[in-house]
C-alpha positions as a Markdown table, in Angstrom:
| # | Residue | x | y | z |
|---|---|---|---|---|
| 1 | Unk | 117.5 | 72.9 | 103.6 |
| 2 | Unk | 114.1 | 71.4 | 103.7 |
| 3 | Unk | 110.8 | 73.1 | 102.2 |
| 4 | Unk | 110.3 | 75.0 | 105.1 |
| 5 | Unk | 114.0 | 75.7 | 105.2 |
| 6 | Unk | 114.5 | 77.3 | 102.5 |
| 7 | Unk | 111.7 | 80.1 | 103.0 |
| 8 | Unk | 113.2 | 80.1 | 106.5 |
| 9 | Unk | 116.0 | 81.6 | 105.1 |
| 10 | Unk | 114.4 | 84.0 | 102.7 |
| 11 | Unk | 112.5 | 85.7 | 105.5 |
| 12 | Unk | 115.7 | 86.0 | 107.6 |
| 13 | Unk | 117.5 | 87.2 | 104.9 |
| 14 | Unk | 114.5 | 89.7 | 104.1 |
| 15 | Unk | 113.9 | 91.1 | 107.7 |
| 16 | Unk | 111.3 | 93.0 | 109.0 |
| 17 | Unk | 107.8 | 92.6 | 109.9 |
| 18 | Unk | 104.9 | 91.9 | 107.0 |
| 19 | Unk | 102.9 | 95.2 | 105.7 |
| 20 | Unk | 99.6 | 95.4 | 106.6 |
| 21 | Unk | 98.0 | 96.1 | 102.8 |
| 22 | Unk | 99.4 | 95.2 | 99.3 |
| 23 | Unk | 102.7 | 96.8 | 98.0 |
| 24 | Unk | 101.9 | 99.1 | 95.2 |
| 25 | Unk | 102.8 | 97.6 | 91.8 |
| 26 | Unk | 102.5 | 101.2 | 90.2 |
| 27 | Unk | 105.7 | 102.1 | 92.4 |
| 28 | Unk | 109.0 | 100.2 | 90.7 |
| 29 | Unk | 110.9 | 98.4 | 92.7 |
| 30 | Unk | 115.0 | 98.0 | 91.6 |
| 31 | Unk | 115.8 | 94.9 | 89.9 |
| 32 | Unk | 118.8 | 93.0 | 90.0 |
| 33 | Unk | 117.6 | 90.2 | 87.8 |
| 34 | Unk | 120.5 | 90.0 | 85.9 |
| 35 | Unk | 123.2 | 89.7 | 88.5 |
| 36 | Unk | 121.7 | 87.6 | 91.7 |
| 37 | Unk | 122.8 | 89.1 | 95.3 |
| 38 | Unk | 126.8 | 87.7 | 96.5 |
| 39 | Unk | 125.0 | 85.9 | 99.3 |
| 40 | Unk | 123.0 | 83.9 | 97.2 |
| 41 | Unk | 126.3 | 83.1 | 95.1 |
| 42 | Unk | 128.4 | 82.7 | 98.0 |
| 43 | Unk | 125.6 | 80.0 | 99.7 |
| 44 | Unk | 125.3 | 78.3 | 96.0 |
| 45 | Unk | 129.4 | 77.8 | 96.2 |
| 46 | Unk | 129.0 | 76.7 | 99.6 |
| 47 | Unk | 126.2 | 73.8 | 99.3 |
| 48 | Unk | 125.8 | 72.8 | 95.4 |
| 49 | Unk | 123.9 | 69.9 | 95.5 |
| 50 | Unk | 120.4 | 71.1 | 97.5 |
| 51 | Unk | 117.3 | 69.8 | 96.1 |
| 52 | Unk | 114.8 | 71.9 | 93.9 |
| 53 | Unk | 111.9 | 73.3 | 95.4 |
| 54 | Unk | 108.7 | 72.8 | 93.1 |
| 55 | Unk | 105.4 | 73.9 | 93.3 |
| 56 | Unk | 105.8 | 76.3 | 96.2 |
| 57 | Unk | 105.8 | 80.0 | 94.7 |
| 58 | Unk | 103.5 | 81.2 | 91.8 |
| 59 | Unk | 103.2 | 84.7 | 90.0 |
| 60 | Unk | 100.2 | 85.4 | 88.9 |
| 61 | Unk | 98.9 | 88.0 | 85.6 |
| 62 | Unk | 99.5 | 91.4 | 88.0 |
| 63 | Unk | 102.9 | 90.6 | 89.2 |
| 64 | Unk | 101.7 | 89.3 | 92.7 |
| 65 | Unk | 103.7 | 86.1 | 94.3 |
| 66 | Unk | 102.3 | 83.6 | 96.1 |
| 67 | Unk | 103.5 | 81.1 | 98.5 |
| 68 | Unk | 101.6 | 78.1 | 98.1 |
| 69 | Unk | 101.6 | 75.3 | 100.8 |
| 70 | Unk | 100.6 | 71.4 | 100.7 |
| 71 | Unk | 97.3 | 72.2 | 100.7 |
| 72 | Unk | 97.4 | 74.7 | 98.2 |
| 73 | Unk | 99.1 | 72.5 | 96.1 |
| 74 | Unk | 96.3 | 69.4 | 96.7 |
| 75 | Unk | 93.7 | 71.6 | 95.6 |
| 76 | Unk | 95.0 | 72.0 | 92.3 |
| 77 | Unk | 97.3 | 73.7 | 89.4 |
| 78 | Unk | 98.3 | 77.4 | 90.5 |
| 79 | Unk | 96.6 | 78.3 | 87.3 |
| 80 | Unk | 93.7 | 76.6 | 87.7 |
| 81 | Unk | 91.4 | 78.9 | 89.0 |
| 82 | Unk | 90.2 | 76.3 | 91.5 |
| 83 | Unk | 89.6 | 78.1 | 94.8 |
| 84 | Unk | 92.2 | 77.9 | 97.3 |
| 85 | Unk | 94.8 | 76.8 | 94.5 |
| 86 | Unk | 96.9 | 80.1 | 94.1 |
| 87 | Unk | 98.1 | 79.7 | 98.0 |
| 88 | Unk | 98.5 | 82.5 | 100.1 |
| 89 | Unk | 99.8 | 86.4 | 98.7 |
| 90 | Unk | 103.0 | 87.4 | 99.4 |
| 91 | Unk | 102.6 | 90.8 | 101.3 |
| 92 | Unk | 106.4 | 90.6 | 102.9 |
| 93 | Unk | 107.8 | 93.9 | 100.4 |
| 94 | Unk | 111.4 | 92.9 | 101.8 |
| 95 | Unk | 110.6 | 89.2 | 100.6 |
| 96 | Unk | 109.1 | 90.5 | 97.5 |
| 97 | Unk | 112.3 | 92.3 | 96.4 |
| 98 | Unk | 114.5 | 89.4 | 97.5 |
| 99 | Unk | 113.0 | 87.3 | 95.2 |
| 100 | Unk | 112.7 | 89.6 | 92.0 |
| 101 | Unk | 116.9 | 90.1 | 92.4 |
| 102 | Unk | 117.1 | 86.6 | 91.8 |
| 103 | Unk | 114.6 | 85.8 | 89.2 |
| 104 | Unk | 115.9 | 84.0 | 86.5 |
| 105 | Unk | 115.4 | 80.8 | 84.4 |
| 106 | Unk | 117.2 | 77.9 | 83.8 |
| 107 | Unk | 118.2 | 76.0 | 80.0 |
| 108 | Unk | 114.4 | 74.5 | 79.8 |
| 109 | Unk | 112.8 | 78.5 | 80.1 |
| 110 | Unk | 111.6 | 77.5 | 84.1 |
| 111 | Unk | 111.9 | 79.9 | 85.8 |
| 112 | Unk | 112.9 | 80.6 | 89.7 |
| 113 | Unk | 113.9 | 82.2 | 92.8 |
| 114 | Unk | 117.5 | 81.6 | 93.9 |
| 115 | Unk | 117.1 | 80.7 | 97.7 |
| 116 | Unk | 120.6 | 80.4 | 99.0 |
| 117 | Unk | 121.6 | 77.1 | 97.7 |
| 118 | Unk | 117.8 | 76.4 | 96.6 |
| 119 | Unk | 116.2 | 76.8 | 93.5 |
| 120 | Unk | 112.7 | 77.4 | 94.2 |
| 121 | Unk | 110.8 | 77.1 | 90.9 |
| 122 | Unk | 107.9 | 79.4 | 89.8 |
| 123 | Unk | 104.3 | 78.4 | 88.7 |
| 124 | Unk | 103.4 | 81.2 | 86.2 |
| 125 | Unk | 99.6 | 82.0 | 85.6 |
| 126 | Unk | 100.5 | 83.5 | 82.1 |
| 127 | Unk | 104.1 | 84.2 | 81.6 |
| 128 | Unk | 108.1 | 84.9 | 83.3 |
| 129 | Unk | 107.3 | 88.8 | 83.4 |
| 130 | Unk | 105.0 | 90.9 | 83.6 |
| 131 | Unk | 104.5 | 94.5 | 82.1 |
| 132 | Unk | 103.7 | 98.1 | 83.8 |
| 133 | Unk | 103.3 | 100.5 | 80.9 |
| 134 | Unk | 103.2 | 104.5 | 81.7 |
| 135 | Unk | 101.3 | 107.2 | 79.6 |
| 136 | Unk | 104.6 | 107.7 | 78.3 |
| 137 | Unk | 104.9 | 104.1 | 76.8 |
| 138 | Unk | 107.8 | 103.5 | 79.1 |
| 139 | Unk | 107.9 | 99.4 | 79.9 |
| 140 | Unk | 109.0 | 97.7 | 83.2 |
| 141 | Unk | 108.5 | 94.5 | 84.0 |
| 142 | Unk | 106.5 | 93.4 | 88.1 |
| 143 | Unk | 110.2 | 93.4 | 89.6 |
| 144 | Unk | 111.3 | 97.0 | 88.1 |
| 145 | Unk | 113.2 | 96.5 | 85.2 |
| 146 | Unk | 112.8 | 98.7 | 82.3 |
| 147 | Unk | 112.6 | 97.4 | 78.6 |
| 148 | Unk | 112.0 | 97.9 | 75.3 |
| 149 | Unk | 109.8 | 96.6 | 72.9 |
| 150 | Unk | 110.3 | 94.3 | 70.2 |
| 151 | Unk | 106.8 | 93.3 | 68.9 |
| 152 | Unk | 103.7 | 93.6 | 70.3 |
| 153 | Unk | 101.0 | 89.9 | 70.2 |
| 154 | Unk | 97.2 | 89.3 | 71.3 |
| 155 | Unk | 95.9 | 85.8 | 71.8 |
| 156 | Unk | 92.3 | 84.7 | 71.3 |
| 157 | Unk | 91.4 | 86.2 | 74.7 |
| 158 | Unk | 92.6 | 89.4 | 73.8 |
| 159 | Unk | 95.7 | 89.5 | 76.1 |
| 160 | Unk | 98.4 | 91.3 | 74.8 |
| 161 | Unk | 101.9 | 90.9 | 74.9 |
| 162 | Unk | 105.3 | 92.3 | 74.8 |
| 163 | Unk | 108.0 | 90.7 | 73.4 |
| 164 | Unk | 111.1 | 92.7 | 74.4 |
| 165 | Unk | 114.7 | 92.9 | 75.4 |
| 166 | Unk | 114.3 | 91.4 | 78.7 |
| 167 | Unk | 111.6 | 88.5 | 77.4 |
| 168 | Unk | 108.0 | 87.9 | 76.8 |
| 169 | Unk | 105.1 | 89.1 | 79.4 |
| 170 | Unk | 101.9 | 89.8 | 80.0 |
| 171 | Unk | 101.0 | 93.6 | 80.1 |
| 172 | Unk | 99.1 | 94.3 | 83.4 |
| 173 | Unk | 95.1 | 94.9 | 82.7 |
| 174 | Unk | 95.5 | 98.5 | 84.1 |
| 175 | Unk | 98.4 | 99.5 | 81.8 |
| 176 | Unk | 96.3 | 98.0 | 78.5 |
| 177 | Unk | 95.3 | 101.6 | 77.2 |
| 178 | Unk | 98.3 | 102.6 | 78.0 |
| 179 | Unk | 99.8 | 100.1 | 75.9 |
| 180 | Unk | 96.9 | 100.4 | 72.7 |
| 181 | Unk | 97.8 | 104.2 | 72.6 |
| 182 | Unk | 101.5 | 103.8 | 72.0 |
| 183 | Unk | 100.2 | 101.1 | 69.3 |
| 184 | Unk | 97.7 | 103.3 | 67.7 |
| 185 | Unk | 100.1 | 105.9 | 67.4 |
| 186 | Unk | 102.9 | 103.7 | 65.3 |
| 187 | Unk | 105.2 | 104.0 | 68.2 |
| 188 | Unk | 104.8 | 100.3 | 68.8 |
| 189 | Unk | 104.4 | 97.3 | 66.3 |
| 190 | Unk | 100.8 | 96.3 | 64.9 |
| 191 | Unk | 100.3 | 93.0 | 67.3 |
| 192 | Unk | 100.2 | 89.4 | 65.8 |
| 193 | Unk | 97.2 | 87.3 | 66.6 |
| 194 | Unk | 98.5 | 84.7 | 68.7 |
| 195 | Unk | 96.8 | 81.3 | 70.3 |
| 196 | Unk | 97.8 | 81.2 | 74.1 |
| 197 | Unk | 98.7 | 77.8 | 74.1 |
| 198 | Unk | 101.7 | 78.6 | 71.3 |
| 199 | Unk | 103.1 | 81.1 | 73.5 |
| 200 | Unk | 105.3 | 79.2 | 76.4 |
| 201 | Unk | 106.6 | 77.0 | 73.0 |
| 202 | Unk | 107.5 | 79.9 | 70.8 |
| 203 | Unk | 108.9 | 82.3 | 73.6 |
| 204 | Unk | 111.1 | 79.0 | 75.6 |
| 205 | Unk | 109.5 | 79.7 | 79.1 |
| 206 | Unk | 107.1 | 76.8 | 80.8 |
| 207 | Unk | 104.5 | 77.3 | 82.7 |
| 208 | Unk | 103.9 | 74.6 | 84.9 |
| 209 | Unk | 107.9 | 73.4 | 86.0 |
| 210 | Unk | 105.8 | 71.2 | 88.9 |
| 211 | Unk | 104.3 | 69.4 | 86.2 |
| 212 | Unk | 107.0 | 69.0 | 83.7 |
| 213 | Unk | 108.8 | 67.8 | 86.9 |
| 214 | Unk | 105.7 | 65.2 | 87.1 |
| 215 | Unk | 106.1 | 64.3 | 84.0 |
| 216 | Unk | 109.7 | 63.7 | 83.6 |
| 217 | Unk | 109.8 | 61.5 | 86.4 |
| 218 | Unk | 106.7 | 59.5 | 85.1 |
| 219 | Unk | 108.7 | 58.9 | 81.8 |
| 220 | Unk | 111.6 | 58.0 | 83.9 |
């Protein structure tokens, strides 16, 4: 399947008819992304060789996904912060969780939505997940999963992060008090001062697959 294939068959395999406002990140969804649906596996045993799909989905730092089209991809990096760049928000819920059971990365740390037989790789404002905290200190990633914290990081920005047994994120601006309480009362590790640039190199995930594509094929 073409581009336009392959999100063919994600919104026939999602169903339904788009919501009219934003789904509510506070509200976890179920995650499956450690076993991908039997379709997708069935569809990937069916048609193994399909191109990769670059440069067409983003997440950004609250969890939202994006579909980006040719001319969101012209106007620049998903990251860049130039206008029109990021593409258009994904408001489909039944989309939404079709993609977050079949989030995963590959042996380079890119990571990407198992469409069928297509791999469509993410562009990743800050990093693969990223984390709801409760009052409670309970973790879940954007797609639902719960985890549990290794060691806690700020960069020069004052982001922090979560390292923990599902990976590295991002916790979600609303959830940083959250977060700061459960590290000012000892029940999470004193964070390391990190620079943001370090972070896809230290924690194996990249940012940008488009442009390590790019660049693999200009060093071909």
């Amino acid at each position: 399947p073409g581009r336009q294939g392959a999100w063919a068959c994600a919104l026939v395999a999602a169903g339904g008819r788009p919501l009219a406002s934003e789904p509510r990140l506070s509200r976890p969804r179920r995650a499956h992304n450690r076993a991908m649906d039997d379709l997708v596996r069935q569809a990937m045993a069916k048609w193994p060789h399909v191109p990769h799909c670059y440069g067409w989905l983003g997440l950004d730092g609250r969890g939202h996904w994006y579909m980006r089209d040719d001319r969101a991809q012209a106007a620049g990096a998903f990251a860049s912060g130039v206008a029109g760049a990021k593409g258009s928000l994904l408001r489909h819920e039944k989309l939404i969780d079709f993609i977050q059971r079949n989030y995963q990365s590959d042996e380079r740390g890119q990571w990407y939505f198992q469409n069928g037989p297509q791999r469509v790789y993410v562009e990743l404002a800050s990093s693969p997940w990223i984390w709801r905290v409760s009052h409670q200190g309970e973790v879940c990633s954007h797609a639902g999963a719960p985890a549990s914290v290794y060691s806690c990081l700020t960069d020069e920005i004052g982001h922090l992060f979560l390292h923990t047994d599902l990976g590295f994120g991002l916790v979600h601006t609303q959830d940083v008090v959250c977060a700061a309480e459960q590290i000012g009362q000892g029940r999470w590790p004193v964070p390391e001062t990190v620079l943001e640039a370090d972070l896809p190199g230290r924690f194996g995930f990249v940012r940008s697959p488009a442009a390590a594509r790019a660049h693999d094929t200009m060093g071909a």
